[in-house]
N, C-alpha and C positions, 0 to 999 in steps of 0.2 A: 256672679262674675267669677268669684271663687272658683267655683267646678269649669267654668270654662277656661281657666287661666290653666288647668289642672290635666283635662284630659282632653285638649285640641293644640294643636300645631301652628293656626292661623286663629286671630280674629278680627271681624271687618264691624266697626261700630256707624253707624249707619243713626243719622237725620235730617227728617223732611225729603227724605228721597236722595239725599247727597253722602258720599263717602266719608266721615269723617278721620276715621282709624281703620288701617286695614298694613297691620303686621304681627309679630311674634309677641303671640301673650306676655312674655318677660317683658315688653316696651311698654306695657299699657300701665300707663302710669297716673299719676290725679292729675295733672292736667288734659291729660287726654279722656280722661273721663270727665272732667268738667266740659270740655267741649260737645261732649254726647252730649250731655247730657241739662244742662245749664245754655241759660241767656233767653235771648228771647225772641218767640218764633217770629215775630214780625221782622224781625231784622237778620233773621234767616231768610225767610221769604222775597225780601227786598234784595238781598245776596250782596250788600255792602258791608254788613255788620255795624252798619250803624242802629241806634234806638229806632224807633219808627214812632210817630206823635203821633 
């Protein structure tokens, strides 16, 4: 994430198929990285963000 904070313009952080971040590497901060990247897919999938049992 480094090089890309470094030598692009835009970045679009992208899970499960959905957009989750898509602006100026200086914004991309830890919570927007914990949303890439953290929690859990079932309740990505379900698209409430709740846990899924």
């Amino acid at each position: 994430m480094t090089e890309a904070k470094e030598y692009t313009d835009r970045i679009v952080g992208m899970r499960y198929g959905r957009i989750i971040f898509d602006d100026r590497p200086d914004r991309l901060d830890e919570a927007a990285m914990e949303r890439i990247y953290a929690g859990s897919p079932h309740a990505d999938r379900r698209g409430d963000g709740a846990e899924a049992s």
